[in-house]
Each structure stands twice: as structure tokens, then as C-alpha cells.
SESELUM-508607 format. One record per residue: residue in three letters; z, y, x of N, C-alpha, C, O in turn. Coordinates in nm, 4 decimals, decimal comma. Example, Ala and Ser with C-alpha at 12.3 -4.5 7.8 and 13.67 -1.06 7.14 Angstrom:
(node 'ALA' (0,7800 -0,5690 1,3190) (0,7800 -0,4500 1,2300) (0,7800 -0,3300 1,3200) (0,8465 -0,3319 1,4236));
(node 'SER' (0,7080 -0,2250 1,2850) (0,7140 -0,1060 1,3670) (0,7870 0,0030 1,2900) (0,8039 0,1138 1,3409));
***
This chain:
(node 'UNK' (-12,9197 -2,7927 5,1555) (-12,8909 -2,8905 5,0537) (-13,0180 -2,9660 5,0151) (-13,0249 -3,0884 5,0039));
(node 'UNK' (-13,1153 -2,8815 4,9965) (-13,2345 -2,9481 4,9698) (-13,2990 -3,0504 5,0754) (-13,3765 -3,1435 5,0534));
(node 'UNK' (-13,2555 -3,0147 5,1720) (-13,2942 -3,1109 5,2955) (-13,2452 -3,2577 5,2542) (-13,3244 -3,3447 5,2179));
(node 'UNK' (-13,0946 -3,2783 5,2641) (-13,0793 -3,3895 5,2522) (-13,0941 -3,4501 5,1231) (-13,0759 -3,5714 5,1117));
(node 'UNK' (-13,1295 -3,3688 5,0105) (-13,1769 -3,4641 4,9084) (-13,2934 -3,5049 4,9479) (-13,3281 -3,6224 4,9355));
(node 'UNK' (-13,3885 -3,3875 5,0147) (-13,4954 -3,4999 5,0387) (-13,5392 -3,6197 5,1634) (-13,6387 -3,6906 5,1786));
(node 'UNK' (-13,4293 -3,6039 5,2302) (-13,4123 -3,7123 5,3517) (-13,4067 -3,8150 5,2895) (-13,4839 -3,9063 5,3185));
(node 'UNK' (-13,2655 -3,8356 5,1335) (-13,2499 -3,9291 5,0566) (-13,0514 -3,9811 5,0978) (-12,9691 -4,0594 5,0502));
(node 'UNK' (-13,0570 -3,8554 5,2382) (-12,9222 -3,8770 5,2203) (-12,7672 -3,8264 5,0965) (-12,6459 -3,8473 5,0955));
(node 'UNK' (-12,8492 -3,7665 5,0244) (-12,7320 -3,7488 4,8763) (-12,8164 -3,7342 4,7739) (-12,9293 -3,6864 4,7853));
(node 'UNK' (-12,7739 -3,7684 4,6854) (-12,8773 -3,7470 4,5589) (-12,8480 -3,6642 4,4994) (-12,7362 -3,6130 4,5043));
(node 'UNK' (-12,9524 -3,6235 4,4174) (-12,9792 -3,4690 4,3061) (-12,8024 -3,4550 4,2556) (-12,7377 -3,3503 4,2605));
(node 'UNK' (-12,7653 -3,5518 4,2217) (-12,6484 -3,5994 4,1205) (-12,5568 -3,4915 4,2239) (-12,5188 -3,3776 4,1969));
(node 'UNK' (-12,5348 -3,5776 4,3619) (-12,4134 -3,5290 4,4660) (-12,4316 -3,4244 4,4731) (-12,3339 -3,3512 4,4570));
(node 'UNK' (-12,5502 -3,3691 4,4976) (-12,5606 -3,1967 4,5312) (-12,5124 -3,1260 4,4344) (-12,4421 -3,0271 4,4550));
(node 'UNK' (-12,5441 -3,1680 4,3186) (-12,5078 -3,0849 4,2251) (-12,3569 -3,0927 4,1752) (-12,3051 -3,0202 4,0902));
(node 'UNK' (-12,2970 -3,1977 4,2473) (-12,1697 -3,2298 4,2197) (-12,0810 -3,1229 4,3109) (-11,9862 -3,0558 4,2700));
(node 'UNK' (-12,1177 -3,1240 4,3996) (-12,0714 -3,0384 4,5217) (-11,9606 -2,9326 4,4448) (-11,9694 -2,9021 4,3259));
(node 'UNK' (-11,8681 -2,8896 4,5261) (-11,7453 -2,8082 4,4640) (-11,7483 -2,6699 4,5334) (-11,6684 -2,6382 4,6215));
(node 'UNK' (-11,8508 -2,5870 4,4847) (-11,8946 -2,4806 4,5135) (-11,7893 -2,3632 4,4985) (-11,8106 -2,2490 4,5392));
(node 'UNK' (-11,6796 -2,4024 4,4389) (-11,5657 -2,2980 4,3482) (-11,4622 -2,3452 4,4543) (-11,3650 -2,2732 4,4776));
(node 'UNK' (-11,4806 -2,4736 4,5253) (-11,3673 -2,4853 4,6260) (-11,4203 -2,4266 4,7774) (-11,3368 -2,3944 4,8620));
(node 'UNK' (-11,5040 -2,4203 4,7925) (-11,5431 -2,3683 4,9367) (-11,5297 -2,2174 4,9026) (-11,5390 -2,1797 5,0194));
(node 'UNK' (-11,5123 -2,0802 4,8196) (-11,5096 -1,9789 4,7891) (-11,3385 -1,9846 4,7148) (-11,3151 -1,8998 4,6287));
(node 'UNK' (-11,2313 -2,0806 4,7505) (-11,1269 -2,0500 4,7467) (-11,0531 -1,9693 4,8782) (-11,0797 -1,9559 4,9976));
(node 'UNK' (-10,9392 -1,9212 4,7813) (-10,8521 -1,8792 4,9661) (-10,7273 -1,8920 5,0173) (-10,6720 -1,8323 5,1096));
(node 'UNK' (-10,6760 -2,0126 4,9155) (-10,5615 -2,0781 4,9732) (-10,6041 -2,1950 4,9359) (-10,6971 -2,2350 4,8660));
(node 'UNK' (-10,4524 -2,2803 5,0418) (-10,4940 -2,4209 5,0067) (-10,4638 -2,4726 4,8508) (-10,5357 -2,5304 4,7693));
(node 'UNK' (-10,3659 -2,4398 4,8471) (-10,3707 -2,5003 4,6992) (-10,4776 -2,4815 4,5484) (-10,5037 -2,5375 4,4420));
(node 'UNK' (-10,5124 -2,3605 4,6311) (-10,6729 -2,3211 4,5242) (-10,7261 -2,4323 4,5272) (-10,7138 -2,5205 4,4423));
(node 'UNK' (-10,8093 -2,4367 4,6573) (-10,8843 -2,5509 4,7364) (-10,8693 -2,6830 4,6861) (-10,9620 -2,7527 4,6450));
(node 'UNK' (-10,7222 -2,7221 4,6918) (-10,7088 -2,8564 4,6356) (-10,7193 -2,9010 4,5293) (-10,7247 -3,0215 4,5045));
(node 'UNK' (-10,7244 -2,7966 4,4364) (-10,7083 -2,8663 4,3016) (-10,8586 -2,8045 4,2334) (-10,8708 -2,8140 4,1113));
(node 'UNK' (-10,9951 -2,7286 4,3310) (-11,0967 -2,7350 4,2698) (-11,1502 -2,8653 4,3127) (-11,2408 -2,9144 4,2454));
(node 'UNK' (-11,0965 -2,9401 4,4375) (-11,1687 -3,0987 4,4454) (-11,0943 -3,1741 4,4099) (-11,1040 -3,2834 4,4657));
(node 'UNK' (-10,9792 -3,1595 4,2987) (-10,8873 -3,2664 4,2503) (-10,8040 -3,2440 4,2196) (-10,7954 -3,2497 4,0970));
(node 'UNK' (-10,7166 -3,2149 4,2707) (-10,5865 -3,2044 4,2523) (-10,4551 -3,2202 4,3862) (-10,5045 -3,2470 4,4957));
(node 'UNK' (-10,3494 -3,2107 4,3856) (-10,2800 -3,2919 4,4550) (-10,2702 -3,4351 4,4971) (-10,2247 -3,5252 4,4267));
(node 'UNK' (-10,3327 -3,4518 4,6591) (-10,3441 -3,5989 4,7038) (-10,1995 -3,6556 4,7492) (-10,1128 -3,5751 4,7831));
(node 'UNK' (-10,1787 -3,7699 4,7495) (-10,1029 -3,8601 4,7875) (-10,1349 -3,8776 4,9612) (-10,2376 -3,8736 5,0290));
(node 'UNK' (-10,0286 -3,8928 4,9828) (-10,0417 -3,8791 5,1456) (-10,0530 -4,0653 5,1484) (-9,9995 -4,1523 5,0796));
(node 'UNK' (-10,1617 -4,0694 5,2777) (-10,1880 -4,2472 5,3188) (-10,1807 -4,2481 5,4652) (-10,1868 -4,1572 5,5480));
(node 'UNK' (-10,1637 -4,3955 5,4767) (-10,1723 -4,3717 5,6481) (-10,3066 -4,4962 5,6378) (-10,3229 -4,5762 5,7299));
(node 'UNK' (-10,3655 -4,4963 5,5548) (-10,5136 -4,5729 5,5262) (-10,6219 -4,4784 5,5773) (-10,7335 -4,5111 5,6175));
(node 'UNK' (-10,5546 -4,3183 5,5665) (-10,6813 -4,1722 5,6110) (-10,5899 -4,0966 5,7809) (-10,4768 -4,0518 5,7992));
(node 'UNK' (-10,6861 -4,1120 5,8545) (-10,6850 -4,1107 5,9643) (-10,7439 -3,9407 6,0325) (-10,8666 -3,9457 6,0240));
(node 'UNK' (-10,7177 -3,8529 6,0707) (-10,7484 -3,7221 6,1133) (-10,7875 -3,7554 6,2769) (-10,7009 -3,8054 6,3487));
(node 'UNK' (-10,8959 -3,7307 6,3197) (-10,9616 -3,7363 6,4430) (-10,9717 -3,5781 6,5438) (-11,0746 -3,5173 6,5734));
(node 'UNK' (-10,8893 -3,5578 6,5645) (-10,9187 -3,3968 6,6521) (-10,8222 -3,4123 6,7349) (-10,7478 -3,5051 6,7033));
(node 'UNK' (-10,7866 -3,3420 6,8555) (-10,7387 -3,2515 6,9464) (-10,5858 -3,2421 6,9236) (-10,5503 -3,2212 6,8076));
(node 'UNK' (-10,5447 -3,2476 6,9648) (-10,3699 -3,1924 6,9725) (-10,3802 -3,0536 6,9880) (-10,3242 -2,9877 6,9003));
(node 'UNK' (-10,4531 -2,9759 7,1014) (-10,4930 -2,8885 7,1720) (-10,6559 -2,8009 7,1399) (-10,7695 -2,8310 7,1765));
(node 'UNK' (-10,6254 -2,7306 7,0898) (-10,8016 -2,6706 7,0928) (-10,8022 -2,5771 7,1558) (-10,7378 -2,4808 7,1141));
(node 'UNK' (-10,8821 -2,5656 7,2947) (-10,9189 -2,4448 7,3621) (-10,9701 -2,3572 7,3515) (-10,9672 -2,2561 7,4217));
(node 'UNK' (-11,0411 -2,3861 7,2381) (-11,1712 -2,2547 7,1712) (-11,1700 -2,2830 7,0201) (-11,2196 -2,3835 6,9691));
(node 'UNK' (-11,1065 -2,1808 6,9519) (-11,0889 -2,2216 6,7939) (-11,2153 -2,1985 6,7536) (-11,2059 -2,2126 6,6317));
(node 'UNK' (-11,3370 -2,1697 6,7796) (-11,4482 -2,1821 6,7244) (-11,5599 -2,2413 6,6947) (-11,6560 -2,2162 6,6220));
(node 'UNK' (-11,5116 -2,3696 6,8026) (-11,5483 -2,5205 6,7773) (-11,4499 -2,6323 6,8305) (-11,4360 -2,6814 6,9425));
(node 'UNK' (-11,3877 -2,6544 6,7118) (-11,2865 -2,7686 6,7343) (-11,3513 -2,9043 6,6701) (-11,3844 -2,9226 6,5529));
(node 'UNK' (-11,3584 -2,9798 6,7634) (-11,4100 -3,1184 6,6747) (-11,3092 -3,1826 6,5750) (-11,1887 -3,1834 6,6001));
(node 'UNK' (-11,3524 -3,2273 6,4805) (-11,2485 -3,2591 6,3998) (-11,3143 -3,4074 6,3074) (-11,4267 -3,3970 6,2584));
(node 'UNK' (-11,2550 -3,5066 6,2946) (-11,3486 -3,6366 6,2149) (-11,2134 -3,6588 6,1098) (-11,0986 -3,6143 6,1105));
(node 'UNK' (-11,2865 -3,7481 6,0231) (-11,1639 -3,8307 5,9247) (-11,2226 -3,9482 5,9334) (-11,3452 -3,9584 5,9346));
(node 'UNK' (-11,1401 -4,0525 5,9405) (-11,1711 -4,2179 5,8907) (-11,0864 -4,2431 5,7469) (-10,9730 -4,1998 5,7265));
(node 'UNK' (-11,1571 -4,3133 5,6625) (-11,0390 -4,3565 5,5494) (-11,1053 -4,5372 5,5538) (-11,2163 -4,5905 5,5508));
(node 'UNK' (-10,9647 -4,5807 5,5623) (-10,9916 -4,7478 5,5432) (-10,9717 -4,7509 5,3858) (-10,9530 -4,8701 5,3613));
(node 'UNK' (-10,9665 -4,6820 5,2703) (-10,9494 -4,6911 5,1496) (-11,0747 -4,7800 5,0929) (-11,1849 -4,7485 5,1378));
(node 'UNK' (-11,0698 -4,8786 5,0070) (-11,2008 -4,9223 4,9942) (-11,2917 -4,8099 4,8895) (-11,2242 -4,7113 4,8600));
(node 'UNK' (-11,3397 -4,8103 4,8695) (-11,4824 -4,7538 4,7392) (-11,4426 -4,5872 4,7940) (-11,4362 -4,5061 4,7015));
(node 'UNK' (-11,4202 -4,5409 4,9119) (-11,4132 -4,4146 4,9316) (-11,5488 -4,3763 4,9222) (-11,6440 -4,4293 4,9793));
(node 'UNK' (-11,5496 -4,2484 4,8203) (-11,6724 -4,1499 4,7700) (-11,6978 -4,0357 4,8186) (-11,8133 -3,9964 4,8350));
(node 'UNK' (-11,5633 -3,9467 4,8569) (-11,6074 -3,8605 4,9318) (-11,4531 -3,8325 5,0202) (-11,3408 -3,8790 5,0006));
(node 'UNK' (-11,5185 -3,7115 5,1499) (-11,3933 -3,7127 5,2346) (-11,4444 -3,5117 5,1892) (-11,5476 -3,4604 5,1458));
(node 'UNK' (-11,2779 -3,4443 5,2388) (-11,3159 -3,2851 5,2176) (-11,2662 -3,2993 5,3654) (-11,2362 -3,4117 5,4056));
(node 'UNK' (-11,2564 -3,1948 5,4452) (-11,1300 -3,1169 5,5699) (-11,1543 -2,9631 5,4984) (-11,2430 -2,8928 5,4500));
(node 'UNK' (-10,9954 -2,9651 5,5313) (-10,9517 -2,8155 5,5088) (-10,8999 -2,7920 5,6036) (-10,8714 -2,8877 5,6756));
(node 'UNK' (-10,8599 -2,6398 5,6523) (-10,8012 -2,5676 5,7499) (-10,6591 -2,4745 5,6874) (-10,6751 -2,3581 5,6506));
(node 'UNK' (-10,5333 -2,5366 5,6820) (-10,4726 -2,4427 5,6237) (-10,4938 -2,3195 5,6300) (-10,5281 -2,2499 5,5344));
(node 'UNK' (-10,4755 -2,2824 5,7406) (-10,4551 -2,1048 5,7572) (-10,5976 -2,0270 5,7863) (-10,6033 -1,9151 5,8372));
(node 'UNK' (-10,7075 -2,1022 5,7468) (-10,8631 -1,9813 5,7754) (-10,8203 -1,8977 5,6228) (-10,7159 -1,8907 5,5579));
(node 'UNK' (-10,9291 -1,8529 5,6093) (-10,9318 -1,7878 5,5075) (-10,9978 -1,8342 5,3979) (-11,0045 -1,7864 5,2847));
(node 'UNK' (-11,0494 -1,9398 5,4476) (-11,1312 -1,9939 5,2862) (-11,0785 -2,1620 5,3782) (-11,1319 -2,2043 5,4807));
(node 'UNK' (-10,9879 -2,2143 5,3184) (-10,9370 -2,3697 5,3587) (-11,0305 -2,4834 5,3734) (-11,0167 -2,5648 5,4647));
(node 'UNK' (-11,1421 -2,4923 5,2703) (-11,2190 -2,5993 5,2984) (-11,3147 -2,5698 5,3583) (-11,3844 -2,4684 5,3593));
(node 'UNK' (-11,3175 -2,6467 5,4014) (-11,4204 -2,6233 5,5420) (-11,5011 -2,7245 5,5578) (-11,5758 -2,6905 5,6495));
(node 'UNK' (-11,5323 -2,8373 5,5195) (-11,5997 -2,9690 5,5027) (-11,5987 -3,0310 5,3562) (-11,4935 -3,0356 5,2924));
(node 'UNK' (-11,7244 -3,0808 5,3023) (-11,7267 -3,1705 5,2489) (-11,8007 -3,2405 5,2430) (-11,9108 -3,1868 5,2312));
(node 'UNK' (-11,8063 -3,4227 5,2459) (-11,8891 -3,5080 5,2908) (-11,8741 -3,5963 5,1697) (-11,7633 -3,6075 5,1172));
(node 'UNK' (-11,9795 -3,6596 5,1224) (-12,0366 -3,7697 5,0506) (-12,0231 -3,8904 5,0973) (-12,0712 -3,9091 5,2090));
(node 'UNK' (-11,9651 -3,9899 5,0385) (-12,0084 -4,1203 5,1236) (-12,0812 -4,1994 5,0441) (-12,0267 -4,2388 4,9410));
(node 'UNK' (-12,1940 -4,2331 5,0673) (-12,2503 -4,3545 5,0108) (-12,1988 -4,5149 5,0191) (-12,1579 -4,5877 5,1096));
(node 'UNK' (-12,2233 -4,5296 4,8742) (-12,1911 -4,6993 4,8277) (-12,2265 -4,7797 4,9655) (-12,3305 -4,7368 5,0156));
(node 'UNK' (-12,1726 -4,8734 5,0303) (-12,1904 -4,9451 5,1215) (-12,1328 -4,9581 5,2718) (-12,0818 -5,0450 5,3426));
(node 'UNK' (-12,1775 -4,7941 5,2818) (-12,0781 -4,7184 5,4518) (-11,9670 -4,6749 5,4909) (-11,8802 -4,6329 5,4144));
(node 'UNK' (-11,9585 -4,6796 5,5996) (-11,8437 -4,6473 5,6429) (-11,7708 -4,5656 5,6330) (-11,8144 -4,4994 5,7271));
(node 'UNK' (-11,6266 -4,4629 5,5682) (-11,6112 -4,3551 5,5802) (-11,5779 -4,3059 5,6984) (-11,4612 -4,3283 5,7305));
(node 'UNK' (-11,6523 -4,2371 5,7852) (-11,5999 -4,2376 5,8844) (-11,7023 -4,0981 5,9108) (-11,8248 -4,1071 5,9022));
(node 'UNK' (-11,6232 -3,9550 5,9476) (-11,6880 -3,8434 5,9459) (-11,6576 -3,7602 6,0664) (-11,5550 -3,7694 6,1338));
(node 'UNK' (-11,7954 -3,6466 6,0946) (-11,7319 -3,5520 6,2263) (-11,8142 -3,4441 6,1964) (-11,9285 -3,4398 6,1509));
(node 'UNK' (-11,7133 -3,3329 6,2398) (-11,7694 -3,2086 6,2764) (-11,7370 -3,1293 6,3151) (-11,6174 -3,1483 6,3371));
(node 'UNK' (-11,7793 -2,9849 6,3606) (-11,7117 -2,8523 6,4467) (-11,6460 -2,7879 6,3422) (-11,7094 -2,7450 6,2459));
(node 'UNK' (-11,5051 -2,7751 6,3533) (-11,4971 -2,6443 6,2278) (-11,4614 -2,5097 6,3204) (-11,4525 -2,5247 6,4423));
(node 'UNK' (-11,4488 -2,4278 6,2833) (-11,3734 -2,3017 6,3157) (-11,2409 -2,2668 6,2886) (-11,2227 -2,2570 6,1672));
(node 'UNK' (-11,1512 -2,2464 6,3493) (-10,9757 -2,2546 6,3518) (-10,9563 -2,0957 6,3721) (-11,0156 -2,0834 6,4793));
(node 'UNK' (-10,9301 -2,0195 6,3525) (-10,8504 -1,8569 6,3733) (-10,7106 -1,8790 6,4769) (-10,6763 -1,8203 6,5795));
(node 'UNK' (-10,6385 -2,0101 6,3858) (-10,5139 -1,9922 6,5000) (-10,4767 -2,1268 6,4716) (-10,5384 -2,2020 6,3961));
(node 'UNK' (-10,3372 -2,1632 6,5571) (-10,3290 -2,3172 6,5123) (-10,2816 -2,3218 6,3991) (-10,1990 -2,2354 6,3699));
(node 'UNK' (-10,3154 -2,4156 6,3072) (-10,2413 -2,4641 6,1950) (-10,2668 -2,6299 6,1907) (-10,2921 -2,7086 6,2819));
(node 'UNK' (-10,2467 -2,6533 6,0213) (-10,2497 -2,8134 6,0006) (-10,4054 -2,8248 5,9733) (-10,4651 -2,7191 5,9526));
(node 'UNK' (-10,4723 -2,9368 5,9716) (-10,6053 -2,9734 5,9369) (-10,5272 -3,0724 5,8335) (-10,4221 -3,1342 5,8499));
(node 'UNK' (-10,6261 -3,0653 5,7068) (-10,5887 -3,1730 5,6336) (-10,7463 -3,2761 5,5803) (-10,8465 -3,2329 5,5234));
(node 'UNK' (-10,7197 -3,4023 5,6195) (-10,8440 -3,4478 5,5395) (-10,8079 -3,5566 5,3644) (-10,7447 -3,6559 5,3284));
(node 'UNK' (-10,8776 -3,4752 5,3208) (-10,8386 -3,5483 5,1627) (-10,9827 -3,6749 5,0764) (-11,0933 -3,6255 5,0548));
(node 'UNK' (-10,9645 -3,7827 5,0496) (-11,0048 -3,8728 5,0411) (-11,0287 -3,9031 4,9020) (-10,9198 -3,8916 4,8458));
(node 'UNK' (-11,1207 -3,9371 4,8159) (-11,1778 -3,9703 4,6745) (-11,2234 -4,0795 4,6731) (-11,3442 -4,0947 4,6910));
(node 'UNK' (-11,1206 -4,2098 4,6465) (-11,1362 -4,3192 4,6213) (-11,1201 -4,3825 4,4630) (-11,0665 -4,3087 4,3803));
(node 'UNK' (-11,1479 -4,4645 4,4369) (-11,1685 -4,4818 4,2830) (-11,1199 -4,3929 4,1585) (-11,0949 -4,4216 4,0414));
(node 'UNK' (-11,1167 -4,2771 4,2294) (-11,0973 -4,1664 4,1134) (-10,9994 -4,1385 4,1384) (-10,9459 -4,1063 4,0324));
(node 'UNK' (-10,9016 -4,1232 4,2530) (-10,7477 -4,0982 4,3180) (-10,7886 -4,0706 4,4496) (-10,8781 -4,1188 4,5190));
(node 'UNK' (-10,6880 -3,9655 4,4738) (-10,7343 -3,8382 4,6365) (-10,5978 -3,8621 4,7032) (-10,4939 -3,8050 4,6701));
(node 'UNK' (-10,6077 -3,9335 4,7800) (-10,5094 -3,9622 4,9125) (-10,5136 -3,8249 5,0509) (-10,6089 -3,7543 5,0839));
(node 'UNK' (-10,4400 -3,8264 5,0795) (-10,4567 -3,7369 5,2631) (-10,4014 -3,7866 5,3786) (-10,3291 -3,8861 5,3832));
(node 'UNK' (-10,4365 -3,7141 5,4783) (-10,3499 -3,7209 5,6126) (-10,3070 -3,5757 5,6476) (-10,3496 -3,4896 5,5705));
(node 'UNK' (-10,2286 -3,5340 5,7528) (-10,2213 -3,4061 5,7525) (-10,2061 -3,4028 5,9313) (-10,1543 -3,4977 5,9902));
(node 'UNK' (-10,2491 -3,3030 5,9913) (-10,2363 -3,2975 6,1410) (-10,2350 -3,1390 6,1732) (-10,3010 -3,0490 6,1213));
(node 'UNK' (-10,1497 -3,1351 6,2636) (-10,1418 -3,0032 6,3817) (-10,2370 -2,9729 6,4410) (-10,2527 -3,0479 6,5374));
(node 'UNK' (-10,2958 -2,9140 6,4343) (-10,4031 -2,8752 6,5738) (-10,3853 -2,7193 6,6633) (-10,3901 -2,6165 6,5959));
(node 'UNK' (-10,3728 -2,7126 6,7581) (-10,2963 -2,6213 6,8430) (-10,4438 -2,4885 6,8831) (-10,5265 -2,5301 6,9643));
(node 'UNK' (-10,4615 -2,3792 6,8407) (-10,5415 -2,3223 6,9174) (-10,5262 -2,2211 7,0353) (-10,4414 -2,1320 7,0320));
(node 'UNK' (-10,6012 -2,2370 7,1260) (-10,5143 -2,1081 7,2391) (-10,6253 -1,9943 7,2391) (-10,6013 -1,8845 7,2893));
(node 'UNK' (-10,7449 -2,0241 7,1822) (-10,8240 -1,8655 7,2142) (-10,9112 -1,9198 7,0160) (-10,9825 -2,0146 6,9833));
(node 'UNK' (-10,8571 -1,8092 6,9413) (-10,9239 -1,7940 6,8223) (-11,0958 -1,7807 6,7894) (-11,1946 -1,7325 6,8449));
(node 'UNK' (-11,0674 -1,8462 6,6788) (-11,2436 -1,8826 6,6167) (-11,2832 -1,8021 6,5224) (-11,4005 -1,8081 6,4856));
(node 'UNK' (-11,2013 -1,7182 6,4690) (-11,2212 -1,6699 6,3307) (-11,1268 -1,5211 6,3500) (-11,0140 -1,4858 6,3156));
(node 'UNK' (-11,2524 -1,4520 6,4318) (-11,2149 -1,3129 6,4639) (-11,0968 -1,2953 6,5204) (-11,0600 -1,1799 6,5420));
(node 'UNK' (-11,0190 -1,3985 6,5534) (-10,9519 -1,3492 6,6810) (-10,9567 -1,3685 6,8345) (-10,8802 -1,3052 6,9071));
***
């Protein structure tokens, strides 16, 4: 964390904003409502992964949101054991547009949830695993 405050990619503010009580949840609905609440489903937020994951222990997974003033993006994993699994900052100006490896146990839905002018939109997607990431 300290890194990227001092790169200058999030500020003191974001870090400390961070939803530390949602990454130490263990369902989704915990999860969702320590970064908000219940989102509104959009087809403005876009889920980037795999139909298919061959190795649940690195599945690539991105979100795009065309929402304008998007602030931050989360991904969750329904069925791990702690659901959120990402959360990203977006700075005033850029693109929302995010990627990373998560870890999958088995297939479930990926959900990415979106914080635009103070209202949390989603998308929701399948992702299929055939050899487990998360001890199986």
C-alpha cells in the first residue's frame, strides 16, 4: 500500500479509504454491502475473463465500465471463501478499465461492481474452472 502512495498512484485519502472489513468477509452479500450496498446491474460494466479456466489459480479476469466519473471498480468471486478479491481506484481523468489474476476454487460467477457518482452498478459472468485454485 505504501508503495503506491508513494509512486503517487492513490493517495493517503484512497488507501485509507480502502474496505479492509470487505476483503475479510465470507459471503457475497457480506462483501457487498461493506463496499456499498446492493448494485444495479448495467450493461455500461463489462467483465473480461475466460468462459473456460484451465487452472483456477490464475484466471485472468478485467472489468471495463463506460459509466462516466467511475471511482472505483471491486471483482468478487462468488464461491472462494472470502468473495472480494479485487479492489481498484480509478483516478479523475482515466480510463476504467482493469486486470488481474484472481484465484477460483471451482467455477462460479465473477462479479465486477462499479462506484460511480455515489451509485454501484454490476455485471455478472460464469467462469468455468476444470483444475482448482483454492486448495482444490
Amino acid at each position: 500500500m505504501a508503495t503506491l502512495v508513494s509512486l503517487g498512484v492513490i493517495t493517503s485519502e484512497q488507501a485509507l479509504a480502502l474496505p479492509r472489513e470487505a476483503f475479510a468477509s465470507k459471503s457475497l452479500a457480506e462483501a457487498l454491502n461493506a463496499v456499498g450496498g446492493q448494485p444495479a446491474t448495467s450493461d455500461q460494466v463489462q467483465i473480461v475473463s475466460p468462459d473456460i479456466a484451465e487452472n483456477g489459480a490464475v484466471v485472468p479476469v478485467g472489468a471495463v465500465s463506460k459509466i462516466p466519473n467511475t471511482t472505483e471498480i471491486y471483482l468478487l468471486v462468488e464461491k472462494n471463501p472470502t468473495p472480494l478479491a479485487a479492489a481498484f481506484m480509478i483516478p479523475a481523468g482515466t480510463e476504467a478499465d482493469v486486470q488481474t489474476r484472481l484465484k477460483m476454487g471451482q467455477s462460479t460467477n465473477v462479479l465486477a461492481v462499479v462506484k460511480a457518482d455515489g451509485k454501484l452498478y454490476s455485471a455478472v459472468k460464469e467462469t468455468k474452472v476444470t483444475l482448482g485454485g483454492c486448495g482444490g
